[in-house]
C-alpha positions in Angstrom: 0.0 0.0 0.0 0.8 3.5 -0.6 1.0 5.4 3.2 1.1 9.5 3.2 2.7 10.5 7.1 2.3 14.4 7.6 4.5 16.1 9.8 4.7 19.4 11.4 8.4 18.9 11.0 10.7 17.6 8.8 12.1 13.7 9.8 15.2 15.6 9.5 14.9 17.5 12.6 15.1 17.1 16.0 12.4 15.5 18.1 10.5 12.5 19.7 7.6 12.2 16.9 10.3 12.9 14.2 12.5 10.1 15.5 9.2 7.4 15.5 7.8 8.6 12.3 11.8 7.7 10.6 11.5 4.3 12.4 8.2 3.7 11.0 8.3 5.0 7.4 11.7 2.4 7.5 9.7 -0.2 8.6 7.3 0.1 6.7 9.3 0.3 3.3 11.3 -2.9 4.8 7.8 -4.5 4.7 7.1 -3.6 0.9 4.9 -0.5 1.6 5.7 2.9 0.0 5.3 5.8 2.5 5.4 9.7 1.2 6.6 11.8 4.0 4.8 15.5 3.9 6.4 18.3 5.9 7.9 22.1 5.8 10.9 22.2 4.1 14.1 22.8 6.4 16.0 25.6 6.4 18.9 24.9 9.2 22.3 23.9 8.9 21.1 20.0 9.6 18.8 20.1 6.6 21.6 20.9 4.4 23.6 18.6 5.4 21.5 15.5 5.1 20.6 13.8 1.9 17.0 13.7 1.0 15.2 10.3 1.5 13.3 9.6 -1.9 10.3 9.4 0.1 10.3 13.0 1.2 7.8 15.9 -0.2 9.0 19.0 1.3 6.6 22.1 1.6 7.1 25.8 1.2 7.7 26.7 4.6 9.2 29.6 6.7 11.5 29.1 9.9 9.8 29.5 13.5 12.9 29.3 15.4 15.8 31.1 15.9 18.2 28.3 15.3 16.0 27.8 12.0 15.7 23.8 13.2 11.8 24.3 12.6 9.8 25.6 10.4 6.1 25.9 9.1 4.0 25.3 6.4 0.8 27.6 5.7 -2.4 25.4 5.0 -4.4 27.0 2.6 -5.1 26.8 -1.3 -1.5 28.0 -2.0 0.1 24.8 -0.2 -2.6 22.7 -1.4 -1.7 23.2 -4.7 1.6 22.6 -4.4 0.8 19.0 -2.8 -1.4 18.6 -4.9 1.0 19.1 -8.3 3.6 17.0 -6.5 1.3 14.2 -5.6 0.2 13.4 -9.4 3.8 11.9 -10.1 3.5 9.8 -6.9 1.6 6.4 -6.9 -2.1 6.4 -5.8 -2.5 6.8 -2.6 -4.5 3.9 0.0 -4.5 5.8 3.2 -3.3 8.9 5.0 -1.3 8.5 8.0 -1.7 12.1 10.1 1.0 12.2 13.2 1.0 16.3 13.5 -0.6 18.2 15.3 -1.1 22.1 13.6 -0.4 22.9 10.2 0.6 19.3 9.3 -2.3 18.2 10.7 -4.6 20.5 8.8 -2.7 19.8 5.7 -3.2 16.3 5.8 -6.9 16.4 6.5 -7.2 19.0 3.8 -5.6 16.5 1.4 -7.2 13.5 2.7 -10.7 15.2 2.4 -9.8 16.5 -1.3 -9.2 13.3 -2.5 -11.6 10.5 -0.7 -8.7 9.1 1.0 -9.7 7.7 4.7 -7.3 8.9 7.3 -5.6 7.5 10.7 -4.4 9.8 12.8 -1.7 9.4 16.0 -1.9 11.8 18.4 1.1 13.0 19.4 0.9 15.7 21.8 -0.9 16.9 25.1 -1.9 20.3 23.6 -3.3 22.1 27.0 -0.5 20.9 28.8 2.6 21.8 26.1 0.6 25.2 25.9 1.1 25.8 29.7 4.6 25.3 30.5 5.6 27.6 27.0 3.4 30.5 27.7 1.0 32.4 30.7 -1.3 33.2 28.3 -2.2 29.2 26.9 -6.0 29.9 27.1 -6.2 32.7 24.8 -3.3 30.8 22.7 -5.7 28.0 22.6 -8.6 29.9 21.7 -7.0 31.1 19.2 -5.9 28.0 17.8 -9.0 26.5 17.6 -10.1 29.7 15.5 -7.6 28.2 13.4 -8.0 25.1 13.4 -11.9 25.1 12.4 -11.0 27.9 9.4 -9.0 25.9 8.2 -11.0 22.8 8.2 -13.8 23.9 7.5 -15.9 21.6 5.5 -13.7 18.6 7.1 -15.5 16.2 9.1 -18.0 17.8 11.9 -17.5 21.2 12.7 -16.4 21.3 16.5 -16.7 24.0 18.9 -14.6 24.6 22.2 -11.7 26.7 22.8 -9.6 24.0 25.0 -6.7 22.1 23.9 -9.4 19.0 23.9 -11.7 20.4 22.0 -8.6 21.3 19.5 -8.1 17.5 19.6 -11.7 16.6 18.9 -11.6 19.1 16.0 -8.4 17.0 14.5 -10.2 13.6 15.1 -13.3 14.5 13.4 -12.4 14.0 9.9 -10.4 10.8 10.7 -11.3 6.6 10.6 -8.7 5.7 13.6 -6.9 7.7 15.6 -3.6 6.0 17.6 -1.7 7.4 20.7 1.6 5.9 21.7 0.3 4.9 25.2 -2.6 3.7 27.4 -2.9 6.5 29.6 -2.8 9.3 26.8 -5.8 7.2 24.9 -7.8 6.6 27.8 -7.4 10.8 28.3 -8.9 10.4 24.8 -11.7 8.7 25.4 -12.5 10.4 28.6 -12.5 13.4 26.8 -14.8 12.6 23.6 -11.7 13.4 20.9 -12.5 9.5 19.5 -14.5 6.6 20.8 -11.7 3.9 20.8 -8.4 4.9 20.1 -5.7 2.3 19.6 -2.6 2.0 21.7 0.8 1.7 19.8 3.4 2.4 20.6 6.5 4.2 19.2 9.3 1.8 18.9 13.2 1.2 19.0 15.1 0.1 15.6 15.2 -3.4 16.2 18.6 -3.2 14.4 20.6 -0.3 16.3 19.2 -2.1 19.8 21.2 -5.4 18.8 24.3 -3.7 17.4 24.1 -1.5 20.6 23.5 -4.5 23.2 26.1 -6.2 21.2 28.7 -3.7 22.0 27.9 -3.5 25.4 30.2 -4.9 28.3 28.9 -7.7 29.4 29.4 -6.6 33.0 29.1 -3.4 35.0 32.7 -0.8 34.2 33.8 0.5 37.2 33.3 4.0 38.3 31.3 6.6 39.9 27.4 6.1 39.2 26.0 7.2 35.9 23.5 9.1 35.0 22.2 10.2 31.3 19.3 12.8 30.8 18.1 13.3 27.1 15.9 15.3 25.2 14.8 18.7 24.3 16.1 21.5 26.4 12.8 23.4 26.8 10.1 24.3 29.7 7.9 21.0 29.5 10.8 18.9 29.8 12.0 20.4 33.0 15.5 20.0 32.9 16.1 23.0 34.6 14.1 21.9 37.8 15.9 18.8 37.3 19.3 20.4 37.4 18.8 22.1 40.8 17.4 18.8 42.1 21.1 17.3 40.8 22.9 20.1 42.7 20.8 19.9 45.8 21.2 16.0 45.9 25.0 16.4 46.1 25.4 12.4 44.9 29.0 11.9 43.9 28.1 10.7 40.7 28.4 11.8 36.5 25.6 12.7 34.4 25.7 13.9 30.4 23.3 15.6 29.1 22.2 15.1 25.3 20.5 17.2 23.7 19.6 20.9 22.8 17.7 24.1 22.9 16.8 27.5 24.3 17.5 26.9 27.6 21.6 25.0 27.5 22.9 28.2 28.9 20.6 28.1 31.6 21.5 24.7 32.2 24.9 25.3 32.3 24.7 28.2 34.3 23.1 26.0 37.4 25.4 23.3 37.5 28.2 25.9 37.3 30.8 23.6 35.9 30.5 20.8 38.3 32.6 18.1 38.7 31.2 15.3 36.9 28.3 16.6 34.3 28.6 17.1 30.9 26.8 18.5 27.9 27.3 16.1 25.0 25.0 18.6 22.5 23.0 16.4 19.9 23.6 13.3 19.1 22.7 10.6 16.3 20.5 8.0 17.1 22.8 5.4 17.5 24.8 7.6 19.6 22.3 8.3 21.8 21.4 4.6 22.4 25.0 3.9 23.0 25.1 6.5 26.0 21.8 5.3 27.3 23.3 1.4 27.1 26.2 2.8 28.9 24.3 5.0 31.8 23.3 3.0 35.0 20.2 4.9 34.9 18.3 7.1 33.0 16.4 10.3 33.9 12.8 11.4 32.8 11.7 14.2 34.0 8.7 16.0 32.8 5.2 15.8 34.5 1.9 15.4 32.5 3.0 16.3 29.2 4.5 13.6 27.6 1.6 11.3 25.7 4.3 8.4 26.1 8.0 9.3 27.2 10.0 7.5 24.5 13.1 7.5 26.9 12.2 5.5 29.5 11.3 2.9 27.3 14.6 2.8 25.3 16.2 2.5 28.4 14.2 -0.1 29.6 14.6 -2.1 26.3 18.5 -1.4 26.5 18.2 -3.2 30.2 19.0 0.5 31.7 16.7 1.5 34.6 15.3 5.3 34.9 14.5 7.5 37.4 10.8 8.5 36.4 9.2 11.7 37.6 6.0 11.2 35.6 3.6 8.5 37.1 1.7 7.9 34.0 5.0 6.9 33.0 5.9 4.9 35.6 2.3 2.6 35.5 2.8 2.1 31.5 6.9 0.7 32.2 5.3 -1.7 35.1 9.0 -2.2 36.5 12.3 -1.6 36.5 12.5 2.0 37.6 12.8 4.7 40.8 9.5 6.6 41.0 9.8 10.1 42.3 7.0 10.6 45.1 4.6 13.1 43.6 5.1 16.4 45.2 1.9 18.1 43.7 2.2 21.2 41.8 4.9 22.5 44.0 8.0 23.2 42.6 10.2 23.6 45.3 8.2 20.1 47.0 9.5 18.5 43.1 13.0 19.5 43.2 13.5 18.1 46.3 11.4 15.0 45.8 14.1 14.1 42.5 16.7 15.0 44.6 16.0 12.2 47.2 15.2 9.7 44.6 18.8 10.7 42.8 20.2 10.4 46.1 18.4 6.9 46.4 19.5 6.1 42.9 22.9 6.6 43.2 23.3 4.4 46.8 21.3 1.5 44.7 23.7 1.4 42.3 26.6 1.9 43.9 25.7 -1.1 46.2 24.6 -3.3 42.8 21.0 -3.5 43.9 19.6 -1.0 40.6 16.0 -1.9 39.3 15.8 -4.7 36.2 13.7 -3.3 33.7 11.1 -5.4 32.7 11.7 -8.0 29.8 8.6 -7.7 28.7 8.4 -3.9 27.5 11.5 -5.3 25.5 10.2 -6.8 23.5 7.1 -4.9 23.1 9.0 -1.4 22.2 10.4 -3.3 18.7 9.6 -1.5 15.8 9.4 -4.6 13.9 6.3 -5.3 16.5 5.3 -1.7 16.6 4.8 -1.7 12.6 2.8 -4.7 12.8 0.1 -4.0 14.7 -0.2 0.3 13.3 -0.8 -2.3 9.6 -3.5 -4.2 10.8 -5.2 -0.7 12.3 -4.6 0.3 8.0 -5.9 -3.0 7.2 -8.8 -2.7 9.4 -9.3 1.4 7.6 -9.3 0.5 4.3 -11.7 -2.3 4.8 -14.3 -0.2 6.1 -14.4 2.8 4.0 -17.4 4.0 5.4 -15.8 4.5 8.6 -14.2 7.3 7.2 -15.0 10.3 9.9 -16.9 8.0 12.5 -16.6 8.6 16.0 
């Protein structure tokens, strides 16, 4: 079958949904399917330096940061036209596969409902909750965006009112025959909240092929040395590295910790941990590279609360055999084992610094004394791609089957 993805951001760039969609467009191809990746051209020094994948359709597109790592894509006529001319030379297309959550997402409905083409659509993102930690004002941002969202769908699917980041969700939904999210809790949150009436659980995955080369490579037994610690991902409010700095300082554990990753808020970072002794900033890394460092790290730390719709991190670790420290407990209940929970503190900040800091503290005698949580074997083998792939095909299977579907709730 011929798959469409659309992205708010190029594959090429940095991110969690960007990393999962690569894995799966792979996968997929390895499987015999053709998948057409749709997202904003980039415009960063990363895009230039990376050879297009003959899958790619790059949009028109402006940048949105200052580091020019993202960028956006208007939906409208102009853009759909564009699609539209590039899609003719393509093969027909069977279904569209949406996994944005703005522009992409209205482009890829817009092209979907243009065409007759029935639509699955993975959620990616807790839009109240990403709104909150980036900006003060997230309910007029919100309202806004749903302004947005239903001019530029109109005619898509239901019309849906609302002016909260669910109701922005149900809008998305409405013109869609499945909708996915990557864990339990986030599509039970789903449900609860009327975006879909059943939404499938899959999870993103982990290259089945850079996990055994990593393992592989991996002593066999534990190197000697001060405790490690690894921390990964996006340097930016929701993510809360900064809180999770000062909870490192205020621990005092005589133990390392690298940091991959980048953002708006490194020199922050920096700034707090004031050139300690033992913590390092690796920057961005590859894929591999970063699996590699996670294999190596004798735990792993996740720190954001309530935004994350799965936490990809603690789930490579797990599969990697690497135990994390897990702030989140939605988190924590999907891993089932195998990890350090961080007592919830509430909403206090100052109560969640020092609740990490104990748990670090904690973490750092376990390991030292060889008694570290075993992550569970079972999300091992779960968090495959190769599995992962095969059940989001039978959800296309079960799509294209029942055209009529197409927009049922």
């Amino acid at each position: 079958m011929h798959v469409v993805f659309f992205g708010d951001q190029h594959l090429d760039s940095l991110g969690g949904a960007q990393v999962s969609m690569r894995l799966q467009r792979d996968f997929l191809e390895r499987a015999g399917h053709t998948v057409t990746v749709v997202a904003p051209r980039m415009h960063g020094a990363r895009g230039q330096r990376t050879a297009p994948h003959a899958g790619n359709l790059d949009l028109p597109s402006m940048p949105i940061t200052l580091d020019r790592e993202y960028a956006m894509s208007w939906p409208g006529r102009a853009t759909d036209q564009v699609l539209d001319r590039a899609m003719a030379a393509r093969p027909a297309v069977d279904l569209v596969h949406v996994q944005a959550d703005f522009w992409g997402a209205f482009i890829g409905h817009r092209y979907a409902h243009r065409h007759g083409i029935p639509v699955v659509h993975t959620m990616h993102n807790r839009v109240d909750v990403g709104m909150a930690a980036v900006t003060p004002l997230h309910r007029p941002a919100l309202a806004v965006l749903n302004a947005w969202r239903r001019a530029a769908l109109r005619g898509v699917g239901e019309r849906v009112g609302g002016s909260d980041g669910w109701a922005f969700l149900r809008g998305l939904a409405a013109g869609a025959s499945a909708v996915t999210a990557p864990s339990t809790h986030f599509a039970r949150r789903l449900e609860q909240h009327g975006v879909f009436n059943h939404v499938d659980v899959v999870w993103n995955g982990i290259d089945d092929d850079v996990r055994a080369a990593t393992l592989a490579d991996a002593p066999s037994t534990r190197p000697p040395g001060r405790p490690r610690f690894v921390w990964l991902g996006r340097m930016s409010p929701e993510k809360r590295l900064l809180p999770f700095l000062e909870s490192w300082v205020a621990s005092g554990v005589d133990a390392e910790l690298e940091v991959i990753g980048g953002g708006g808020q490194r020199a922050a970072a920096e700034r707090i941990v004031g050139g300690r002794d033992g913590v390092r900033f690796a920057g961005r890394l590859t894929y591999p590279e970063t699996l590699a460092r996670i294999a190596a790290a004798d735990a792993l730390v996740q720190t954001s609360i309530g935004f994350e719709t799965q936490g990809m991190t603690p789930f490579e670790a797990a599969t990697l055999g690497t135990p994390s420290i897990v702030s989140d407990p939605d988190i924590a209940a999907e891993l089932g084992s195998g990890f350090w929970a961080v007592p919830d503190a509430g909403a206090d900040e100052p109560r969640r610094v020092a609740a990490l800091a104990e748990t670090l503290r904690l973490a750092a005698s376990d390991i030292a004394a060889g008694r570290a949580p075993t992550p569970s074997p079972e999300v091992a083998e779960a968090f495959r791609q190769s599995s992962r792939t095969a059940a989001m095909v039978e959800v296309y299977e079960r799509v294209l089957s029942t055209p009529s579907a197409v927009g049922a709730r």
